[in-house]
C-alpha positions in Angstrom: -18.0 106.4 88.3 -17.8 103.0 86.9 -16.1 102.3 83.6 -18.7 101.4 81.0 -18.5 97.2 80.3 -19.1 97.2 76.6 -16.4 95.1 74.9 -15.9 96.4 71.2 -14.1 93.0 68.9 -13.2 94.4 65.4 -13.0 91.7 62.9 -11.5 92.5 59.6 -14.0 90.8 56.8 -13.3 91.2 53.3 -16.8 91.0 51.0 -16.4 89.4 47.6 -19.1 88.7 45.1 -19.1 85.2 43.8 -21.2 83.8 41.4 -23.5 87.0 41.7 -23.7 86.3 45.7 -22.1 88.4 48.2 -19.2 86.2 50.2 -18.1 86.9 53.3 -14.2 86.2 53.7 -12.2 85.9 56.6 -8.9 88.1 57.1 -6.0 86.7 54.8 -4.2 85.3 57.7 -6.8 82.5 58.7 -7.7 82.2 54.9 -4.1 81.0 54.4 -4.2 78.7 57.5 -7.6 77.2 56.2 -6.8 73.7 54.4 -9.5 75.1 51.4 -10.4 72.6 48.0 -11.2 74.5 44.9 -14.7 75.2 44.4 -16.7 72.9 43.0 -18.7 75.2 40.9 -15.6 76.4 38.9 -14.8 72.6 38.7 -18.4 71.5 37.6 -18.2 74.7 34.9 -14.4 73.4 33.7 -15.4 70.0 33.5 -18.4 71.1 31.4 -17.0 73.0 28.9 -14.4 70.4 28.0 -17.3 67.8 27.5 -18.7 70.5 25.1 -15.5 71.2 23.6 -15.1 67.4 22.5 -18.8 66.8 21.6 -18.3 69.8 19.1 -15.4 68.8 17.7 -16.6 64.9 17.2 -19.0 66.1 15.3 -22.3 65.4 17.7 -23.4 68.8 17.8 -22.4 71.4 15.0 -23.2 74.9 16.6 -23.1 76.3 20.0 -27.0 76.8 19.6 -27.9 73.0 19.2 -25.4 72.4 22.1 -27.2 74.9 24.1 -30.8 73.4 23.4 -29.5 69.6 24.1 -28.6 71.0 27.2 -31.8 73.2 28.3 -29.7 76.3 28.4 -28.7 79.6 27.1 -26.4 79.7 23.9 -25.1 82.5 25.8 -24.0 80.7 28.5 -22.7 78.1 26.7 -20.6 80.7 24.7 -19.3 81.9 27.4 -18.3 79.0 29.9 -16.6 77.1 26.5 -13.6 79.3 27.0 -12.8 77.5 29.8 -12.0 74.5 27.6 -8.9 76.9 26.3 -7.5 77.4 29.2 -3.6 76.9 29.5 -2.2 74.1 30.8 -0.2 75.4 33.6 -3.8 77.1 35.2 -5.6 74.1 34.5 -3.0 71.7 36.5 -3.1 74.4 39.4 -6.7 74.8 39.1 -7.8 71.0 38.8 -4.6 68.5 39.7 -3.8 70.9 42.6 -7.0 72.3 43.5 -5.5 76.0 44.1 -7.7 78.6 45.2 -8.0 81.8 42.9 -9.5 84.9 43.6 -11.3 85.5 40.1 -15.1 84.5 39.7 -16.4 82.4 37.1 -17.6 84.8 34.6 -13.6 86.1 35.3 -11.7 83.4 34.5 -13.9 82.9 31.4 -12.5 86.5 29.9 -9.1 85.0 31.3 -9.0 82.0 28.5 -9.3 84.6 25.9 -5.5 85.6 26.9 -2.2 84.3 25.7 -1.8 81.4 27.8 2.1 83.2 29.3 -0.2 85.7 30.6 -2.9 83.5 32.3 -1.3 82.2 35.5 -0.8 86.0 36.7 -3.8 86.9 36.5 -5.6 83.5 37.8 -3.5 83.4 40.7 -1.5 86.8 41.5 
């Protein structure tokens, strides 16, 4: 009898949600080989809430809630994507200058700013 001539490949994918989607990633030793930018979404949201950060404290907007209806969005969001503004300096350089990857979402790193800023690089990148 013949031996059957089904090849089985098992590929070790990791699934991450990110940005309320499920991500498929690869296994950590081509993630490491792959050359990757820092997401341009966590960029866009950084960049963001330093421009609101400096309009509120030039004066152009008083409250969170007149930012939020300038903008056509929640004053929850807003609230909540702010904090990136506080973020230490050390993450920020890695995060923008550098353009290291890190394994939090979003809506993570935005708890994150609420920490003393010693404690924010371990748990951004580590």
């Amino acid at each position: 009898m013949a031996e059957p001539e089904t090849l089985r490949v098992h590929i070790p994918l990791t699934m991450r949600n990110r940005g309320g989607r499920p991500r498929i990633l690869p296994p950590k030793e081509i993630e490491v080989a792959m050359e990757r930018g820092q997401d341009a979404r966590l960029l866009r949201a950084i960049g963001r809430a330093w421009d609101w950060r400096r309009r509120l404290e030039r004066g152009d907007v008083t409250t969170i809630a007149d930012l939020a209806r300038e903008e056509g969005i929640s004053d929850r969001y807003v609230s909540r994507v702010i904090r990136l503004a506080w973020l230490s300096p050390s993450v920020l350089e890695r995060l923008v200058l550098r353009r290291e990857p890190t394994v939090l979402s979003i809506f993570d790193l935005c708890g994150v700013a609420e920490l003393p800023w010693v404690e924010q690089p371990g748990r951004v990148f580590d």
